[in-house]
VEXROKOL-941556 format. One line per field, with one value per residue (C-alpha): residue number from 1; residue in three letters; x, y, z. Coordinates in nm, 2 decimals. Layout:
REM residues N
seq = (NUM, ...);
type = (ala, ...);
u = (X, ...);
v = (Y, ...);
w = (Z, ...);
***
This chain:
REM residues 361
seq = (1, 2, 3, 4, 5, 6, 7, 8, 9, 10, 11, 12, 13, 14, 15, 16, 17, 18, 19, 20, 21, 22, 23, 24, 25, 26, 27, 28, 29, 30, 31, 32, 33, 34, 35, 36, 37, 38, 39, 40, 41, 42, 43, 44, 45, 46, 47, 48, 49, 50, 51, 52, 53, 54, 55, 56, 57, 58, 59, 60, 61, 62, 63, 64, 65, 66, 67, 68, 69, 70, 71, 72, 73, 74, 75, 76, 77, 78, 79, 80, 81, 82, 83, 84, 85, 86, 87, 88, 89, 90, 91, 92, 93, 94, 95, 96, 97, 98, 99, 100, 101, 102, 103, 104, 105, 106, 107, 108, 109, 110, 111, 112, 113, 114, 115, 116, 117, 118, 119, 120, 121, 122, 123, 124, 125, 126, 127, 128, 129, 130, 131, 132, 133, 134, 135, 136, 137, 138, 139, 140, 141, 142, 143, 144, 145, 146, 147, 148, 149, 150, 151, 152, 153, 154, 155, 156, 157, 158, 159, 160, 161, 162, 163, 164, 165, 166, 167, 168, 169, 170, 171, 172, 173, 174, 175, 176, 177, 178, 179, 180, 181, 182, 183, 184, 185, 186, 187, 188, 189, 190, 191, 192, 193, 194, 195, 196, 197, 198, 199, 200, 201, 202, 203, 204, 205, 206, 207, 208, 209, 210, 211, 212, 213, 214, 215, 216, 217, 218, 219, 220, 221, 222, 223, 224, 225, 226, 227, 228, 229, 230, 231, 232, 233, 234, 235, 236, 237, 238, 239, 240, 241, 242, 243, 244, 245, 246, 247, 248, 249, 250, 251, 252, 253, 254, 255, 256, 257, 258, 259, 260, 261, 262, 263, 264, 265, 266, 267, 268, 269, 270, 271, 272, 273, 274, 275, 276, 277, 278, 279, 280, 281, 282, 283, 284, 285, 286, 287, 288, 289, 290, 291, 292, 293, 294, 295, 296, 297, 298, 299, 300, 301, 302, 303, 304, 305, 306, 307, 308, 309, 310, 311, 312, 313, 314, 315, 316, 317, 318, 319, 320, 321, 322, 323, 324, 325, 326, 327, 328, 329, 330, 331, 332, 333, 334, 335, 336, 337, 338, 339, 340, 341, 342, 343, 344, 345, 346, 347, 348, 349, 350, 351, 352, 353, 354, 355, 356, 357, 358, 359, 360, 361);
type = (unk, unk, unk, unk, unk, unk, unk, unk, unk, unk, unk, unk, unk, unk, unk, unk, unk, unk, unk, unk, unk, unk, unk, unk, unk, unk, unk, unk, unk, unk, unk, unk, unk, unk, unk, unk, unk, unk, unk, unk, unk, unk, unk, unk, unk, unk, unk, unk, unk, unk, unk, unk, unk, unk, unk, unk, unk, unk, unk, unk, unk, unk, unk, unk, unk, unk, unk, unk, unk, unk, unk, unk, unk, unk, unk, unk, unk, unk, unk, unk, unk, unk, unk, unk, unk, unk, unk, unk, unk, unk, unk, unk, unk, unk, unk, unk, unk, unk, unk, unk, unk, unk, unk, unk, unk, unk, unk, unk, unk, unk, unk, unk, unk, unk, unk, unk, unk, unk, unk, unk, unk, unk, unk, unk, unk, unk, unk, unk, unk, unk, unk, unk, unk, unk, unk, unk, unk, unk, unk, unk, unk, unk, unk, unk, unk, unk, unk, unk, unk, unk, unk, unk, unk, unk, unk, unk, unk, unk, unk, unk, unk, unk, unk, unk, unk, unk, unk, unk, unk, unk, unk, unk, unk, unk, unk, unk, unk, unk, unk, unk, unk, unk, unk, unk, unk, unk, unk, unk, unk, unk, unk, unk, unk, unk, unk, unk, unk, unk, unk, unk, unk, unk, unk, unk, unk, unk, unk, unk, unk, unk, unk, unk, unk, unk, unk, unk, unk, unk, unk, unk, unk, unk, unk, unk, unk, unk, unk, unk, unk, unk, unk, unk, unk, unk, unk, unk, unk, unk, unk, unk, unk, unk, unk, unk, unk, unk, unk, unk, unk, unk, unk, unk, unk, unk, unk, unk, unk, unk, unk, unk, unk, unk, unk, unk, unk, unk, unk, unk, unk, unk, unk, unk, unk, unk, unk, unk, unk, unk, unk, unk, unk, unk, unk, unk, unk, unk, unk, unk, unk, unk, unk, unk, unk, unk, unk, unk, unk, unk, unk, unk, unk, unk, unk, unk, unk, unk, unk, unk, unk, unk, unk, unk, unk, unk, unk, unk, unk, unk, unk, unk, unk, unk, unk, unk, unk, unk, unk, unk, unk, unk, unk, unk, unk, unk, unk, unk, unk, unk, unk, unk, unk, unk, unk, unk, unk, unk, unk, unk, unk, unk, unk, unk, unk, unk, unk, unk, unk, unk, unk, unk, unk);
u = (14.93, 14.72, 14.39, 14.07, 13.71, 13.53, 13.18, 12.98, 12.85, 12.60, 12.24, 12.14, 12.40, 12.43, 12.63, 13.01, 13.32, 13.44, 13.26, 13.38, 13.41, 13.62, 13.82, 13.91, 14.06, 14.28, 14.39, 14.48, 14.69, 14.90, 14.73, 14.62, 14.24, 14.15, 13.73, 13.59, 13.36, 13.02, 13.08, 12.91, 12.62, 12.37, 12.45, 12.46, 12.79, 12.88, 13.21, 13.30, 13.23, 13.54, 13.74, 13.68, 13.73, 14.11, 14.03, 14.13, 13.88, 13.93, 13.75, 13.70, 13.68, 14.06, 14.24, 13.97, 14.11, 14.46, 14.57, 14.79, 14.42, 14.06, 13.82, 13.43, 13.09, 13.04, 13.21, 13.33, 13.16, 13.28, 13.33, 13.55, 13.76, 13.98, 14.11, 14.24, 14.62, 14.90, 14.96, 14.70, 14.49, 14.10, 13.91, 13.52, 13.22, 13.29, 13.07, 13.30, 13.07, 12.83, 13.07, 13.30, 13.36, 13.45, 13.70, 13.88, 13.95, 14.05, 14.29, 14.45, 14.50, 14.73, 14.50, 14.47, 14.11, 13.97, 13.63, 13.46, 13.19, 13.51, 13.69, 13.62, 13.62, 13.80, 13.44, 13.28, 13.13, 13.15, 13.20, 13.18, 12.86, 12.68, 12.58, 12.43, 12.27, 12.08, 11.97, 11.88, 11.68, 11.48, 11.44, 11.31, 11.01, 10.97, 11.04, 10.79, 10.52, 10.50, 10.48, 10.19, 9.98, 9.80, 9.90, 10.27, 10.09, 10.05, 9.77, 9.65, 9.73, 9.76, 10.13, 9.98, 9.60, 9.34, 9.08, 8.88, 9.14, 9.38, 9.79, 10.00, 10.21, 10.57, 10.81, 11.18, 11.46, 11.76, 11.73, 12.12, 12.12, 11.92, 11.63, 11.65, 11.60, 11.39, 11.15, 11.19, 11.02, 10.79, 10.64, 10.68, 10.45, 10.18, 10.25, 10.30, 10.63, 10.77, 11.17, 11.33, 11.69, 11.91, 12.11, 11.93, 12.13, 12.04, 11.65, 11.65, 11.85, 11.61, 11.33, 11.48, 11.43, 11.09, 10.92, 10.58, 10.57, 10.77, 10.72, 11.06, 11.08, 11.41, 11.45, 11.40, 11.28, 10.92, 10.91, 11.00, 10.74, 10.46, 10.52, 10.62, 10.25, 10.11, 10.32, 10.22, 10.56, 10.91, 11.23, 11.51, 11.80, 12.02, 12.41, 12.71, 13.03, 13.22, 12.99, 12.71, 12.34, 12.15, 11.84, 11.58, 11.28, 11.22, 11.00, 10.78, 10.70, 10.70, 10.42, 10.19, 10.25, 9.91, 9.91, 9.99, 10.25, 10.59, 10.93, 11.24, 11.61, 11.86, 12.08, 12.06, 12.43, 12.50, 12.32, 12.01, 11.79, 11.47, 11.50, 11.32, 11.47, 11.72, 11.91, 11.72, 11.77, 11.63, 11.52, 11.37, 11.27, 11.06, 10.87, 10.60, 10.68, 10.45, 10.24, 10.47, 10.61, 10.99, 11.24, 11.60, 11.83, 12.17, 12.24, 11.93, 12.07, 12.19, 11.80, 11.92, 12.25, 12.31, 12.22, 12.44, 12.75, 12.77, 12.67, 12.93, 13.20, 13.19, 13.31, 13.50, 13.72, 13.96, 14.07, 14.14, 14.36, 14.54, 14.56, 14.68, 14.93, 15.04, 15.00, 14.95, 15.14, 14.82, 14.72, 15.02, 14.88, 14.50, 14.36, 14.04, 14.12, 14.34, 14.04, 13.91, 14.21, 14.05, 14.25, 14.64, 14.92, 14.69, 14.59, 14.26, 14.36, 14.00, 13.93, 13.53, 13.62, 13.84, 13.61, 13.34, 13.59, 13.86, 13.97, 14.09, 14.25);
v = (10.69, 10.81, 10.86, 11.05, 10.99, 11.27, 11.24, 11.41, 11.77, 11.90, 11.88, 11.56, 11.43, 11.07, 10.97, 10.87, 10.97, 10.58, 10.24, 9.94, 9.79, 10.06, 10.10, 9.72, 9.81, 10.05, 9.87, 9.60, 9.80, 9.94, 10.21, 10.35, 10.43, 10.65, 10.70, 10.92, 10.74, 10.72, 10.85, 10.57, 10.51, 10.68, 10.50, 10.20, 10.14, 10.08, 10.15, 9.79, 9.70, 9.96, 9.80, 9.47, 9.60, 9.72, 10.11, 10.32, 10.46, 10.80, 11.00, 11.33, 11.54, 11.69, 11.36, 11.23, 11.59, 11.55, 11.35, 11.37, 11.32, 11.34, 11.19, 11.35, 11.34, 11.72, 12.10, 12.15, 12.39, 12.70, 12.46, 12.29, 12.52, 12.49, 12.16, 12.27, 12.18, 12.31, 12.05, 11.84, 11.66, 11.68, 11.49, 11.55, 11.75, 12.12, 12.32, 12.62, 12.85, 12.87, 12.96, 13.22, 13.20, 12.82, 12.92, 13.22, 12.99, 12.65, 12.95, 13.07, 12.71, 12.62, 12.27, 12.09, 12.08, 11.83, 11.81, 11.52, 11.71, 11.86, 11.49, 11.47, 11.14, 11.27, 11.25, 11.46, 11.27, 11.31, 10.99, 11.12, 11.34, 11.08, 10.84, 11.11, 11.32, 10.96, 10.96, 11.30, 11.32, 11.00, 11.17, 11.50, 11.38, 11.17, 11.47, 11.67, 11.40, 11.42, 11.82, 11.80, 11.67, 11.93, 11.81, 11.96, 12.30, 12.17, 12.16, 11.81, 11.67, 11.31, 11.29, 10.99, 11.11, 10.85, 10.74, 11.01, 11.30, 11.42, 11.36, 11.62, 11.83, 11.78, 12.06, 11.92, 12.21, 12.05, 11.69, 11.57, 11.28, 11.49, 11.54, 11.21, 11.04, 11.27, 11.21, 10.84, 10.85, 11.08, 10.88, 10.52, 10.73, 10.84, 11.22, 11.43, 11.53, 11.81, 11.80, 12.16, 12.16, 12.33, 12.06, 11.91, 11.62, 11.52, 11.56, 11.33, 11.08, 11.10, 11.02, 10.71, 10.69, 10.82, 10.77, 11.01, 10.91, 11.27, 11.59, 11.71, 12.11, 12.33, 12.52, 12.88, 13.15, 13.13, 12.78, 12.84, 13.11, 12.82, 12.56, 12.68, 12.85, 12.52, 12.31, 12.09, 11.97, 12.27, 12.05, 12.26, 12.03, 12.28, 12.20, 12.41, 12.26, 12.43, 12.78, 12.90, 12.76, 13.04, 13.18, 13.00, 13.12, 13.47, 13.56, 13.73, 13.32, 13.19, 13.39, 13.30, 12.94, 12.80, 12.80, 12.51, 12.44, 12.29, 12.37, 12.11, 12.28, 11.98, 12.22, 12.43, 12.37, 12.56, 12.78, 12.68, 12.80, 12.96, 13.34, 13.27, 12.88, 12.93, 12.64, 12.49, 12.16, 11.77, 11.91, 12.23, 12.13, 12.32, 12.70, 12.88, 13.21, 13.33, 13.10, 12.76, 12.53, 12.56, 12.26, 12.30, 12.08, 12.10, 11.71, 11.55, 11.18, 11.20, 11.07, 10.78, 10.72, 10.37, 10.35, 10.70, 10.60, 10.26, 10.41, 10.69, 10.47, 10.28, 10.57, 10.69, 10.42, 10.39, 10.78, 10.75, 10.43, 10.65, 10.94, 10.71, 10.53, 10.85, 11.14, 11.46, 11.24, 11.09, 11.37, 11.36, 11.04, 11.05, 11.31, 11.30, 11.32, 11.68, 11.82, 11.74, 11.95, 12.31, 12.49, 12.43, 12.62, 12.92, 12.98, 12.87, 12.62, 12.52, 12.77, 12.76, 12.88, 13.15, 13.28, 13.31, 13.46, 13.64, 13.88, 13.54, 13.40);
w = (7.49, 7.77, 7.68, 7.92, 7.92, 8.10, 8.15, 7.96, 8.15, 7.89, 7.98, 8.03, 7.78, 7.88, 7.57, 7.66, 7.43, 7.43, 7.49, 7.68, 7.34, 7.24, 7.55, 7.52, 7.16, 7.29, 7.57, 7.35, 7.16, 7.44, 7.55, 7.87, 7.91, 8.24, 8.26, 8.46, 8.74, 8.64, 8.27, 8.09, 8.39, 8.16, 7.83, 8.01, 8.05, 8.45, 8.55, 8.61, 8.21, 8.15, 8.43, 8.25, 7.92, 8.05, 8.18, 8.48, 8.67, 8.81, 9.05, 8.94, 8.57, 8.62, 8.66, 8.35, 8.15, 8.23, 7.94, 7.60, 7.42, 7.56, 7.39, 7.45, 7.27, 7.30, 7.30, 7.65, 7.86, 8.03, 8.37, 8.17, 8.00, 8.28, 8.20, 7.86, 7.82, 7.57, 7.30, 7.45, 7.18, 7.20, 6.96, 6.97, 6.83, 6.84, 6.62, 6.65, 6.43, 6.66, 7.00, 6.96, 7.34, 7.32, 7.01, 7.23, 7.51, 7.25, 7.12, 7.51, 7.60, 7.33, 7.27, 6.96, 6.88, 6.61, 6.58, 6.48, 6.23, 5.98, 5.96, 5.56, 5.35, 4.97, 4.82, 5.07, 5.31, 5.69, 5.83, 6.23, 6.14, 6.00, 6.21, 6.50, 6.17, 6.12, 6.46, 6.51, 6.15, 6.30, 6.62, 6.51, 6.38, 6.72, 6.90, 6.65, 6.68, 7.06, 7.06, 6.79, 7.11, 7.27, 7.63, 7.48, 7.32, 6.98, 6.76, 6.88, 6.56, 6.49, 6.25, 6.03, 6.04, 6.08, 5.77, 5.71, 5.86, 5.63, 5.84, 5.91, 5.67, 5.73, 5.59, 5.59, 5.50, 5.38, 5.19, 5.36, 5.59, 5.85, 5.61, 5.50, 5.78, 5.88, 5.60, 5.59, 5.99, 5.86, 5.53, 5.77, 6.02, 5.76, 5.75, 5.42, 5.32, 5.14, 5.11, 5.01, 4.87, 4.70, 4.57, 4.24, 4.21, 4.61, 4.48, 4.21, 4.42, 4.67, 4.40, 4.36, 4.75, 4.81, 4.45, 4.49, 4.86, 4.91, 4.71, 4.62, 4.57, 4.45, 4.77, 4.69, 4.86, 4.70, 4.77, 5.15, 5.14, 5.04, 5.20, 5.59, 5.64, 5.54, 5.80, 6.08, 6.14, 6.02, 6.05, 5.98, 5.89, 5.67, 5.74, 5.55, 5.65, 5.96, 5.94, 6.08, 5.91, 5.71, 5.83, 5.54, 5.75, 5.93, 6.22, 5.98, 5.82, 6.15, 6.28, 5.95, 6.05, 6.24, 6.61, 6.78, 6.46, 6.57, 6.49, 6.50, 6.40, 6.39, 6.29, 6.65, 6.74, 6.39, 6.46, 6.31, 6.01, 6.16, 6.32, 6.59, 6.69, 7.03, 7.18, 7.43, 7.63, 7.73, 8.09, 7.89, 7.54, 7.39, 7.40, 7.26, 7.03, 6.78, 6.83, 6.75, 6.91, 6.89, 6.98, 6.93, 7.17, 7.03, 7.15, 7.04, 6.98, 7.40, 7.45, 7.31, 7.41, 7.43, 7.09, 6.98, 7.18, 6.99, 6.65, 6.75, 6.82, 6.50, 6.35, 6.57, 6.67, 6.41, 6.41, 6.81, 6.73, 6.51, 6.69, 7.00, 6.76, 6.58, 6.79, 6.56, 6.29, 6.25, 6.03, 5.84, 5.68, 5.72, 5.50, 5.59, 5.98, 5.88, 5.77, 6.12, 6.28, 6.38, 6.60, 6.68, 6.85, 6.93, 6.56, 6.37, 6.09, 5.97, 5.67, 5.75, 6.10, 6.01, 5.77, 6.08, 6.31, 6.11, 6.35, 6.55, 6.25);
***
């Protein structure tokens, strides 16, 4: 099969849809690899590494595009939507939910759209969400740390404290792999931690985690109510499979929360949890409203990409061997790659999307 590599167009998104390493594996099995010039430049990839590895490299995004199946890092944006084929196969993060205006034109090009955050192991998991949830969990409380400084409009707070100076309160919404990570930089940093969840089970496994190095709370509205006024640090990391994230915190918290108080929604691209958290970017980060410090870049782990496009492709890998062996038969036999399968022949298959956008259903 003939497989494309566009490079990335999302700001500042230096993460590549397939490593050398993983070119190589294709090439070995038959395949044919054509990478966009320059695609894997920012994750440290040169074009000559995918020349060695077995891959073509083409000059421009619509020979990249024109392929049975592209393989990308992130949604494609509205430059892109002119590349989108009939029956061709694109396997990459889509968060659909959140972009109705991405779904319309998935629909009008006739595409095959699989993203990689619905592929579904039997026992729940998401094996393609995973690894970037790990990084971005680390990451927002790296991202949160730096914004606490005062040079970045934060309250000049110090995350782990100092003797004598109590640390920072850290507020983490959502105890899944994002909040877990999240927490696990937080605690190895010093900080207190409050985890909120819903799910009772995920709170007494992360006991066994944590111990009384995190205080565990049943998130309910009351809890949310206590504990955001009280934060240093607000990590939203709330995920419902294929729909939009629920607002947990309104404007109305937000603005008891003490100036200079920052705000990290992992969960941006989803929406995100907090009323008053907008997508925002690498080369634009962060504002101020109400007071706090709001961060929500939808492709967090593209800071570090050499790391993200390896960790990526790890799990990646063995669904685009498949879906270059196999075509659309692929899904046939991988159950877990089906539930990846969003949009086909003009129609919305994924239930979580049609229940977000049921007049395109």
């Amino acid at each position: 099969m003939k497989i494309g590599v566009p490079k990335e167009t999302k700001d500042q998104e230096f993460r590549v849809g397939l490593s050398p390493s993983s070119t190589r594996v294709l090439s070995d099995n038959g395949h044919v690899v054509f990478v966009e010039t320059g695609a894997g430049i920012g994750a440290g990839f040169p074009d000559e590494e995918y020349v060695r590895a077995g891959a073509n490299i083409v000059a421009s995004a619509a020979e990249a595009w024109n392929h049975e199946l592209v393989v990308k890092v992130k949604e494609p944006l509205p430059p892109e939507y002119q590349y989108l084929q009939k029956g061709q196969l694109l396997f990459t993060y889509l968060h659909l939910a959140a972009d109705r205006r991405l779904t319309e034109h998935l629909l009008k090009s006739g595409a095959i759209a699989i993203a990689y955050e619905t592929v579904e192991l039997p026992d729940g998991r998401l094996p393609l969400l995973t690894p970037m949830s790990i990084i971005a969990g680390r990451l927002s409380v790296q991202f949160g740390a730096r914004y606490l400084e005062k040079q970045q409009g934060g309250r000049g707070v110090l995350l782990g404290g100092v003797p004598g100076v109590r640390p920072a309160k850290v507020v983490i919404l959502g105890g899944g792999v994002v909040g877990t990570e999240a927490a696990r930089i937080a605690v190895g940093m010093g900080a207190q931690v409050q985890i909120l969840d819903v799910n009772v089970d995920r709170l007494a496994y992360l006991e066994t985690l944590f111990g009384s190095r995190v205080e565990l709370l049943y998130s309910s509205p009351a809890h949310i109510e206590t504990a955001v006024p009280e934060a240093d640090l607000l990590i939203g990391a709330v995920l419902i499979l294929g729909r939009r994230a629920p607002i947990l915190v309104p404007r109305s918290l937000v603005r008891q929360m003490r100036p200079g108080s920052v705000i990290v929604d992992v969960a941006v691209d989803q929406g995100g949890c907090i009323e008053t958290l907008r997508p925002t970017s690498h080369s634009h980060p962060s504002y101020i409203e109400e007071g706090v410090v709001h961060i929500g870049i939808p492709n967090m782990p593209g800071a570090v990409p050499w790391t993200a496009t390896q960790a990526l492709n790890n799990s990646t890998l063995p669904y685009v061997l498949k879906l270059a062996n196999y075509g659309l038969k692929a899904l046939e036999t991988d159950l877990a790659l089906a539930k990846g399968l969003n949009i086909k022949d003009g129609h919305i298959v994924h239930p979580a999307v049609q229940e977000v956008f049921p007049d395109l259903a």
